[in-house]
C-alpha positions in Angstrom: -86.4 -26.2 29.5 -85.3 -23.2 31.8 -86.3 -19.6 31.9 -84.9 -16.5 30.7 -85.6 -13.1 32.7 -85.2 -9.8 32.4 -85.0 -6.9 35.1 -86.1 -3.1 34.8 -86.7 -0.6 37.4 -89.2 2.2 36.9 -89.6 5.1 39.5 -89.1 3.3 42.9 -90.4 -0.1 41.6 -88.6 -3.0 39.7 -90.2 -5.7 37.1 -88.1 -8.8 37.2 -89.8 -10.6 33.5 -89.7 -14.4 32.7 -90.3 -16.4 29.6 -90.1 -20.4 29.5 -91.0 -23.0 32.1 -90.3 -22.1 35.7 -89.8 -25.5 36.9 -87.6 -27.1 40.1 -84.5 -27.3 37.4 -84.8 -23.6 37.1 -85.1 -22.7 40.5 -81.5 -22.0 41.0 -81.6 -19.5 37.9 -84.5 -17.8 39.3 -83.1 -17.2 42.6 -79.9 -15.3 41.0 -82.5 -12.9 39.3 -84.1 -12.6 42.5 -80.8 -11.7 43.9 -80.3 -9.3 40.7 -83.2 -7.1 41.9 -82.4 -7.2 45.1 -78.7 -5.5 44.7 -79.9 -3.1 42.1 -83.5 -1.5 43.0 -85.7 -0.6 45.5 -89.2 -0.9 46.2 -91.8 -3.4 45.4 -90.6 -6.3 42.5 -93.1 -7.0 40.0 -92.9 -10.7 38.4 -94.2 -10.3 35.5 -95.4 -13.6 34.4 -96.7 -12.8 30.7 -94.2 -15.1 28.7 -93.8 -17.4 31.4 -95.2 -21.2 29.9 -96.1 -22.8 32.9 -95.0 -23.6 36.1 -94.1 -26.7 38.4 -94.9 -27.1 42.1 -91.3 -26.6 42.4 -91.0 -23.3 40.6 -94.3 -22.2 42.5 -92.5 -22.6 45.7 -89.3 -20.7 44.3 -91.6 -17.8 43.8 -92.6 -18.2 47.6 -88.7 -18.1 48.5 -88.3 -15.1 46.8 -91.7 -13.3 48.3 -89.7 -14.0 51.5 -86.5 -13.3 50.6 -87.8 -9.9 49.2 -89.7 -9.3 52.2 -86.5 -10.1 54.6 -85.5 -7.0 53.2 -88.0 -4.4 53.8 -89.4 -5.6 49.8 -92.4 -7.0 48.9 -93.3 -9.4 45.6 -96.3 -8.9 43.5 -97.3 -11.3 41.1 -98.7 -10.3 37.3 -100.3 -12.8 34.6 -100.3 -15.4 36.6 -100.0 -18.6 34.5 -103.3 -20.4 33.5 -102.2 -23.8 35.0 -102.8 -22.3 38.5 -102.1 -19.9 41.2 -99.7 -19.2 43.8 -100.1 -21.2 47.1 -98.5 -19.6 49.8 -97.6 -21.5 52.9 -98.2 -19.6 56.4 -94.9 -18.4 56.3 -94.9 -16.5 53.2 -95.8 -12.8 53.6 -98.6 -11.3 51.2 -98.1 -12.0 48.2 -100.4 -8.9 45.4 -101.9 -10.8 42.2 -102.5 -8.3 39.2 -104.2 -9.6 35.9 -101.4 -8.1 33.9 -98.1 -6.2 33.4 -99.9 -3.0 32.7 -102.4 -3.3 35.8 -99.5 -3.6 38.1 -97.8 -0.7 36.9 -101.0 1.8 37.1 -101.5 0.1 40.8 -98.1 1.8 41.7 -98.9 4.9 39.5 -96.6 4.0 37.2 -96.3 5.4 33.8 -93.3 6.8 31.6 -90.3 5.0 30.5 -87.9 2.6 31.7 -85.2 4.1 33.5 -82.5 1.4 33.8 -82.5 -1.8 31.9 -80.1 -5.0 32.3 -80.2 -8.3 31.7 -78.1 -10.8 33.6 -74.8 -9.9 34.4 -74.6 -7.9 31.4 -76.2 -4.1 31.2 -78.1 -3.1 28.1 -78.7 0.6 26.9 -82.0 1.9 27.2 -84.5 3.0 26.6 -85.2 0.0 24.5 -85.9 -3.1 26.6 -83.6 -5.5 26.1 -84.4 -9.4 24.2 -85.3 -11.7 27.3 -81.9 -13.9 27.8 
């Protein structure tokens, strides 16, 4: 099983979605969406964890590559809906790494509200203002 992920940007922030397993076999998939927000936002990433299924130790220390990757470029990572299976573990070189409950929490922490102002998916972009099906 792999994941499927879809990236938005609202105001000066960008929520990078997943659904599935994040597991080591996916690792590679997640760190070309990673890459995705990084060429086409700015600002804090979101990772919004809602239809994620679980997560490996390797997938956990994808999301830890990306909180540095992110923050070797003047972004940070913030993590919402964490899976139930556990948390995050960040090694010392990791930079902070903000936890929100939820999607929605996250958003109203950046004073977020209105609608989606670019959506794509992959390699491919999608017309908005409808979010696109996660991919």
């Amino acid at each position: 099983m792999t994941i499927e992920w879809r990236y938005t940007t609202r105001q000066d922030l960008g929520v990078l979605s997943l659904a599935g397993y994040l597991g080591a076999e996916a690792a590679d998939r997640f760190a070309g969406a990673v890459g995705w927000a990084l060429a086409r936002g700015t600002g804090p990433v979101i990772l919004d964890l809602t239809g994620l299924l679980g997560w490996s130790a390797g997938g956990q220390i994808a999301v830890a590559q990306a909180a540095r990757r992110l923050a070797g470029s003047g972004r940070r990572l913030e993590l919402a809906a964490i899976p139930a299976d556990g948390s995050l573990v960040p090694d010392a070189t990791c930079p902070p790494v903000p936890v929100h409950c939820d999607l929605p929490a996250a958003l109203a922490a950046h004073g977020v509200h209105g609608t989606v102002e670019q959506c794509t998916t992959e390699d491919r972009p999608v017309p908005c203002p409808e979010a696109p099906a996660l991919t």
